[in-house]
N, CA and C atoms as an extended XYZ file, in Angstrom:
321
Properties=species:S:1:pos:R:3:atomname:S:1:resname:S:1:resid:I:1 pbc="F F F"
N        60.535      -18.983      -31.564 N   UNK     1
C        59.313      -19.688      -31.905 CA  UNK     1
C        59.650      -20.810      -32.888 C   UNK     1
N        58.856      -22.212      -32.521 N   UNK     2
C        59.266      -23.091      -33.417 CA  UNK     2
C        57.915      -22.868      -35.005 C   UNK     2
N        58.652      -23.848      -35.725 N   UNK     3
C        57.449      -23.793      -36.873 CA  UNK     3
C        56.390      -24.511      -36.157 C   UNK     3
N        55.106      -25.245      -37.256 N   UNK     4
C        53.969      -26.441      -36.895 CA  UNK     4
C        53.557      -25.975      -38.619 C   UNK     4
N        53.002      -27.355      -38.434 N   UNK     5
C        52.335      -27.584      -39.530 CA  UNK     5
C        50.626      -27.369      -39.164 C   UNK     5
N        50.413      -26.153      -39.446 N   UNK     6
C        48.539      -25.794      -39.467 CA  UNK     6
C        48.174      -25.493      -40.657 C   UNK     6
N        46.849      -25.912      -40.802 N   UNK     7
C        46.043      -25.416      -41.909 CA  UNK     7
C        45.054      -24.344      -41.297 C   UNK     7
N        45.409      -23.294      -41.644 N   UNK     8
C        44.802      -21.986      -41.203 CA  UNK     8
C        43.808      -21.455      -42.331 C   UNK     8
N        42.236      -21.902      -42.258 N   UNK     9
C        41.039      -21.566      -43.302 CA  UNK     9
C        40.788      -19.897      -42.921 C   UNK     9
N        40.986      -18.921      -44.034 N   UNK    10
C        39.846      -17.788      -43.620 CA  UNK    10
C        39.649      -17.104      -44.340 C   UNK    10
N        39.141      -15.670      -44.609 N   UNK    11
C        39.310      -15.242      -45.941 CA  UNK    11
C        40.293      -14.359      -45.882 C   UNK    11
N        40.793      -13.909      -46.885 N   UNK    12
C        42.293      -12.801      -47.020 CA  UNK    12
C        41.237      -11.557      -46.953 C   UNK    12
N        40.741      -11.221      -46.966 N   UNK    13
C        39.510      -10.204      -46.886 CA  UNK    13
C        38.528       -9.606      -46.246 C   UNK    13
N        38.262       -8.832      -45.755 N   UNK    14
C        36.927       -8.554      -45.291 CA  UNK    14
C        36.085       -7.130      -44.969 C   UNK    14
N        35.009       -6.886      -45.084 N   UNK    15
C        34.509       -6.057      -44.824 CA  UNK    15
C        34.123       -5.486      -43.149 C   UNK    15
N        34.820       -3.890      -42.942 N   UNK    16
C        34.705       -3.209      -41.334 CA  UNK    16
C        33.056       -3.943      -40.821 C   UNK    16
N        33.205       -4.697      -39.874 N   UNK    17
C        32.264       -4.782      -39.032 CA  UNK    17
C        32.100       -6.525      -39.232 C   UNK    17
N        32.136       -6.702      -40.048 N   UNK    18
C        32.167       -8.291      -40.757 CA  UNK    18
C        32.494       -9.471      -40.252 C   UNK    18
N        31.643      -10.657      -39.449 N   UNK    19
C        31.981      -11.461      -38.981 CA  UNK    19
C        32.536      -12.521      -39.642 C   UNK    19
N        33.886      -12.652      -39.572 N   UNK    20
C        34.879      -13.844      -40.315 CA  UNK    20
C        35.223      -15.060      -39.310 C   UNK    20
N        35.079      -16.038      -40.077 N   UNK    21
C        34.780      -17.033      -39.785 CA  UNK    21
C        36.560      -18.090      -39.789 C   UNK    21
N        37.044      -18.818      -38.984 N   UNK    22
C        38.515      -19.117      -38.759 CA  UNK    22
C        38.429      -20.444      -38.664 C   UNK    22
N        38.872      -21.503      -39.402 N   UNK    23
C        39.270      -23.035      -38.800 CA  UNK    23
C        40.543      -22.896      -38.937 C   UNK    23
N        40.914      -23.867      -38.219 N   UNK    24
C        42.576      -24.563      -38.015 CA  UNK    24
C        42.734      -25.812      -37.143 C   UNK    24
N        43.186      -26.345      -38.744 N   UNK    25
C        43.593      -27.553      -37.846 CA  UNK    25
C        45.167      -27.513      -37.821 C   UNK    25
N        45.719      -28.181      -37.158 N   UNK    26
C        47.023      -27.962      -36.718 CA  UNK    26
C        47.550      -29.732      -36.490 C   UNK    26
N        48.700      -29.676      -36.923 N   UNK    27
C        48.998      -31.052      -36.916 CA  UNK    27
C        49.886      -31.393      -36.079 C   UNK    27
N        49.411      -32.081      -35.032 N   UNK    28
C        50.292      -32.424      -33.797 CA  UNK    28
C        50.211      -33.771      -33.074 C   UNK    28
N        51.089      -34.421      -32.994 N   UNK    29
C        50.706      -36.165      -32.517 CA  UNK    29
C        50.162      -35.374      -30.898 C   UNK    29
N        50.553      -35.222      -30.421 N   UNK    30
C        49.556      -34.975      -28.606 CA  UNK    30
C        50.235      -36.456      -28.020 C   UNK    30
N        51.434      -36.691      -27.888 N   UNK    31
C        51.707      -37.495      -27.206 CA  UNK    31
C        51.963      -37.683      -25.775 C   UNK    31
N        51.159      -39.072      -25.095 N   UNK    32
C        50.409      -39.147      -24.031 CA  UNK    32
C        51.772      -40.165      -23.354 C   UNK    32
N        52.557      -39.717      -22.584 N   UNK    33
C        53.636      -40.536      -22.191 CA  UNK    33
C        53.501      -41.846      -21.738 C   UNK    33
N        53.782      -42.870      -23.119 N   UNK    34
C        53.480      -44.520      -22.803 CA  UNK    34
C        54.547      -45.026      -21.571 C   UNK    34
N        53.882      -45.872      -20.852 N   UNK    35
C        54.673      -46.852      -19.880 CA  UNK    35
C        53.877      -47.957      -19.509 C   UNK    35
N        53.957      -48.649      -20.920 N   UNK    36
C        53.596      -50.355      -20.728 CA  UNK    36
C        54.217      -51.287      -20.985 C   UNK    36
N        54.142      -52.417      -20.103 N   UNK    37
C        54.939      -54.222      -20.544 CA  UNK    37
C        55.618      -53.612      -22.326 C   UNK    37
N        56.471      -54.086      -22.511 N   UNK    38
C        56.905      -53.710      -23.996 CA  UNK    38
C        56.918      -52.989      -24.819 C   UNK    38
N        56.283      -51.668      -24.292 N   UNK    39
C        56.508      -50.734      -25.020 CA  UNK    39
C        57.632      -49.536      -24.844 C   UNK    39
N        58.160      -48.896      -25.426 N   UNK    40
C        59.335      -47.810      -25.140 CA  UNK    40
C        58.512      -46.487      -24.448 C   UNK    40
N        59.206      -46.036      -23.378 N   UNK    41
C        58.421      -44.910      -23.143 CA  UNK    41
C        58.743      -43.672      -24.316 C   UNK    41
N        57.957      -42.739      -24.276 N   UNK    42
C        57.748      -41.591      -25.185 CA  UNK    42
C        57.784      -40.798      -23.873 C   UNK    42
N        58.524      -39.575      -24.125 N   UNK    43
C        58.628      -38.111      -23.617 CA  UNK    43
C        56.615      -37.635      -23.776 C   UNK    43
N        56.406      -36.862      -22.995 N   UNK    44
C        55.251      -36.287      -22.608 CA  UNK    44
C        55.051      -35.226      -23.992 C   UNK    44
N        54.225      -34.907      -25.040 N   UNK    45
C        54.450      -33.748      -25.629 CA  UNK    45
C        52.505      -33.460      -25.753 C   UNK    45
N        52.394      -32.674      -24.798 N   UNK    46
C        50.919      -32.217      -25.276 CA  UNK    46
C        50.833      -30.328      -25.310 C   UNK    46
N        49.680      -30.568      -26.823 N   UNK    47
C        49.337      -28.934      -26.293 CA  UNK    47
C        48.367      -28.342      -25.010 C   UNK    47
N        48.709      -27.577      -24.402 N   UNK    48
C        47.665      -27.350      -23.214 CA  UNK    48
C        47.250      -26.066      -23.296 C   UNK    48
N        47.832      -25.291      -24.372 N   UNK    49
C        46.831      -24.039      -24.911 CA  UNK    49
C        46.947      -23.687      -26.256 C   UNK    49
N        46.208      -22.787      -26.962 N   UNK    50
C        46.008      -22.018      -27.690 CA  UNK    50
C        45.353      -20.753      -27.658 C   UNK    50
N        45.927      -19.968      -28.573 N   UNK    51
C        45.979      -18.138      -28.126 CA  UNK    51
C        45.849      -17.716      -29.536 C   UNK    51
N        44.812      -16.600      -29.786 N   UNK    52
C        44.993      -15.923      -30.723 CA  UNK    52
C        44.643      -14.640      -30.882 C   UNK    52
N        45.868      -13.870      -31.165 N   UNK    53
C        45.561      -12.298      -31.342 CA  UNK    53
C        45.317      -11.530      -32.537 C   UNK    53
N        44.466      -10.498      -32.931 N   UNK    54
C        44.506      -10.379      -34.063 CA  UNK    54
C        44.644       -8.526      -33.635 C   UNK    54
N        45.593       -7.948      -34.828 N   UNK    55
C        45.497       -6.647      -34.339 CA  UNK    55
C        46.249       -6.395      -33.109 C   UNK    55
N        46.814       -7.212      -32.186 N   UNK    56
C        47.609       -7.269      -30.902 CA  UNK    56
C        46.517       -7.119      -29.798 C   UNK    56
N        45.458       -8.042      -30.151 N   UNK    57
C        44.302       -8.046      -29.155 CA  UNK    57
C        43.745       -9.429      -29.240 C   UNK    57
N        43.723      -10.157      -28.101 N   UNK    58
C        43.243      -11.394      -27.759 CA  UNK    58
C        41.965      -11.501      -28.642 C   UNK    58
N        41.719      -12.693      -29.106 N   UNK    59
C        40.110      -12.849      -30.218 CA  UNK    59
C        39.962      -14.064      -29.601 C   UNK    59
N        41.065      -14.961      -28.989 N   UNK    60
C        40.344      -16.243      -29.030 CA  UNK    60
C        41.579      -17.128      -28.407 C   UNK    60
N        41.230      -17.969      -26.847 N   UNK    61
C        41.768      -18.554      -26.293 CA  UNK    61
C        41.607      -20.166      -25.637 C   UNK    61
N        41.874      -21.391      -25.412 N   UNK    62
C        41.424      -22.768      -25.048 CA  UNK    62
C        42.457      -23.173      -24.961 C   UNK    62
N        41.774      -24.244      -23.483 N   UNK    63
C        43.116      -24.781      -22.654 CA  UNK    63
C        42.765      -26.055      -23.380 C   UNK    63
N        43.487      -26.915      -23.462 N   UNK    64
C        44.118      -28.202      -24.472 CA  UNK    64
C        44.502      -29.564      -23.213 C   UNK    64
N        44.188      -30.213      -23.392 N   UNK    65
C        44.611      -31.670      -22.252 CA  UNK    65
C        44.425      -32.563      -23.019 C   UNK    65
N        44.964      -33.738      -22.527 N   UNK    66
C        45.227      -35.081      -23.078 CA  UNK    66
C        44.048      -35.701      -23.448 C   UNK    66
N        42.830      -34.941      -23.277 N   UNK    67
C        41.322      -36.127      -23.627 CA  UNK    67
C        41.286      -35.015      -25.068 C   UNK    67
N        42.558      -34.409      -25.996 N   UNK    68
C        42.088      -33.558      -27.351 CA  UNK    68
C        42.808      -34.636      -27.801 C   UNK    68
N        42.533      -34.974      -29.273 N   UNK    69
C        42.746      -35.970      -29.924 CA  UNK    69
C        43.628      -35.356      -30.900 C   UNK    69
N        45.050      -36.219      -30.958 N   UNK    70
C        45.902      -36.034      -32.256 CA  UNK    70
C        45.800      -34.850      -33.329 C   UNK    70
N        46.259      -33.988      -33.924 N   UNK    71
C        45.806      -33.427      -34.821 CA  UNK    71
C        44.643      -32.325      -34.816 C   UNK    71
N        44.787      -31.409      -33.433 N   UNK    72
C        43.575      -30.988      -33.326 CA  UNK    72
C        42.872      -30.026      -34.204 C   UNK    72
N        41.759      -29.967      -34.443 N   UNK    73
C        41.059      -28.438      -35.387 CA  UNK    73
C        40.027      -28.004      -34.040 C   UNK    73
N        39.886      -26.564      -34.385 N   UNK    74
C        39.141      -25.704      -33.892 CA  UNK    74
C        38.353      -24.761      -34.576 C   UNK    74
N        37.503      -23.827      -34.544 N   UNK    75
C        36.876      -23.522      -35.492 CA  UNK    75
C        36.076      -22.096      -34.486 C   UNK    75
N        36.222      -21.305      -34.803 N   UNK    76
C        35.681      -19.956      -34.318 CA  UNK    76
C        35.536      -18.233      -35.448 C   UNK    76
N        35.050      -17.290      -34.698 N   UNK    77
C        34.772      -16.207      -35.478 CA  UNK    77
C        35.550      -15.088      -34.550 C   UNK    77
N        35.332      -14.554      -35.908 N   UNK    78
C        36.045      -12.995      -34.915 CA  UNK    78
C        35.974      -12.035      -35.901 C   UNK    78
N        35.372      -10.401      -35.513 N   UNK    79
C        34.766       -9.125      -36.175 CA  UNK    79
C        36.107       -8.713      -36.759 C   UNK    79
N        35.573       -8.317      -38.095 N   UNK    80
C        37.226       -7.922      -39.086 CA  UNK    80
C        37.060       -5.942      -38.488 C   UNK    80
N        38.027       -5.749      -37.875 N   UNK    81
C        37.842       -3.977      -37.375 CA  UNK    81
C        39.266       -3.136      -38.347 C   UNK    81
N        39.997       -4.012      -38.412 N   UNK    82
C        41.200       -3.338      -38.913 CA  UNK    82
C        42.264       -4.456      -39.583 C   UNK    82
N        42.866       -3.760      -40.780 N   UNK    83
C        43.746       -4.830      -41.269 CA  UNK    83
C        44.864       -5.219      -40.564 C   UNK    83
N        45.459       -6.434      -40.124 N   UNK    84
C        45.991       -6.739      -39.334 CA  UNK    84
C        46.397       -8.412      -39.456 C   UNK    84
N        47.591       -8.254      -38.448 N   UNK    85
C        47.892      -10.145      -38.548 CA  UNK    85
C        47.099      -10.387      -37.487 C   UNK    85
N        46.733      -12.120      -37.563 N   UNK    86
C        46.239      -12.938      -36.928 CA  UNK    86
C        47.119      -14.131      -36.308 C   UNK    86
N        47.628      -13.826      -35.029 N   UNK    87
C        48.795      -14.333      -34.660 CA  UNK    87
C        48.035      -15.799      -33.935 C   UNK    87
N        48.765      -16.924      -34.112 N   UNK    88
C        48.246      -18.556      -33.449 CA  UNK    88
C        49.209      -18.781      -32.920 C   UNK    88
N        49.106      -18.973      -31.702 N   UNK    89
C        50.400      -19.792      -30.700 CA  UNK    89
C        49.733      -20.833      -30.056 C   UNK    89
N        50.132      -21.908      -29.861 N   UNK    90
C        50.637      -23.054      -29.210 CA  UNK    90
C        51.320      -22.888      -28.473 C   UNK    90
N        50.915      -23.779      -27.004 N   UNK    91
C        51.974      -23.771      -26.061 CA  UNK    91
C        52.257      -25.463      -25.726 C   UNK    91
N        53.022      -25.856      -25.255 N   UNK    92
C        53.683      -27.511      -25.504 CA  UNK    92
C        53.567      -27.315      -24.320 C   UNK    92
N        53.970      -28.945      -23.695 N   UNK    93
C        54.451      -28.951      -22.315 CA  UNK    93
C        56.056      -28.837      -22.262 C   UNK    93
N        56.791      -28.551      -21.576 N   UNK    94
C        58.401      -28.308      -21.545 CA  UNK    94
C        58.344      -26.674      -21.948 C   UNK    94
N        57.221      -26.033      -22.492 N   UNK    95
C        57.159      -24.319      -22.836 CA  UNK    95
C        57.849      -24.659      -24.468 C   UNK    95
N        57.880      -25.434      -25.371 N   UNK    96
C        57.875      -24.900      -26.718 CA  UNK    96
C        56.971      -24.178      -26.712 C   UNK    96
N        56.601      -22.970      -28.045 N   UNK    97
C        55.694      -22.556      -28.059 CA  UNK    97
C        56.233      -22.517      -29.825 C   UNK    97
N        54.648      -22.797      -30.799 N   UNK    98
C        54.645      -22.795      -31.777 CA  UNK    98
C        53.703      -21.706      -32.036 C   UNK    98
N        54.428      -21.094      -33.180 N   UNK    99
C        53.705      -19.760      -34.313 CA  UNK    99
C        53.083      -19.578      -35.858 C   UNK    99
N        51.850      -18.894      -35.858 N   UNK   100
C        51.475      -19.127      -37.137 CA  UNK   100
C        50.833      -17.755      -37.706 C   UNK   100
N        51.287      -17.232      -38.551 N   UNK   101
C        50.444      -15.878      -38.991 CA  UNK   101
C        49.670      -16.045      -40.481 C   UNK   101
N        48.498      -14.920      -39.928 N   UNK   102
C        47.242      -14.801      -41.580 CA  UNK   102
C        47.147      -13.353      -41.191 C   UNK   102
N        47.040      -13.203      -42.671 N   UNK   103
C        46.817      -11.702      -42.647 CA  UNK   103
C        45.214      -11.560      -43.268 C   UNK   103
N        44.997      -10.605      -42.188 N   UNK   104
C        43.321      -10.209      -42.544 CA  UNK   104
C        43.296       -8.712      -43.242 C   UNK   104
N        42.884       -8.238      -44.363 N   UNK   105
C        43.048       -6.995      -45.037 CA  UNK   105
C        41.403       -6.754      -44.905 C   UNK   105
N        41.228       -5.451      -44.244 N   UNK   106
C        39.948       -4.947      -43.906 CA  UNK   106
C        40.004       -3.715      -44.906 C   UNK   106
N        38.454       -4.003      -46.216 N   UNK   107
C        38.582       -2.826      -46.729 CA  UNK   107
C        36.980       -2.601      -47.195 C   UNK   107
């Protein structure tokens, strides 16, 4: 797994049953492979998904294409049931896949 630079918002905390609330923005150019009069081409690099498990159970998934803009954020919820990581993957085109963990402590 490679690194990424995300800003992963949530609380370190929460109460059994408790709807917690998740942004992330994630910092990624989304480059759209140029081929114009004078310009250099660029290699293709877009995200075309994101995945997130928390507890080793899917909470939250979106497919990604070239009309997402630079730098994307997302913003969703998910019920705190058990303390556990909150795993973020990225998938690239070429299959990098980038990783990010938060730990949610349910008490």
């Amino acid at each position: 797994m490679n690194p990424i630079v995300a800003r992963i918002t949530m609380p370190a905390t929460a109460r059994p049953g408790e709807i917690v609330p998740i942004r992330v923005l994630v910092r990624h150019d989304m480059e759209r492979e140029i081929d114009a009069p004078g310009l250099a081409r660029v290699p293709r690099r877009i995200l075309h998904s994101f995945r997130v498990t928390y507890a080793g159970a899917e909470v939250f998934r979106m497919a990604l294409s070239t009309g997402i803009t630079a730098n994307p954020y997302v913003a969703f919820t998910t019920v705190a049931v058990e303390t556990g990581d909150l795993v973020f993957e990225w998938q690239e085109d070429g299959g990098t896949v980038y990783r990010r963990e938060a730990r949610l402590v349910v008490a």
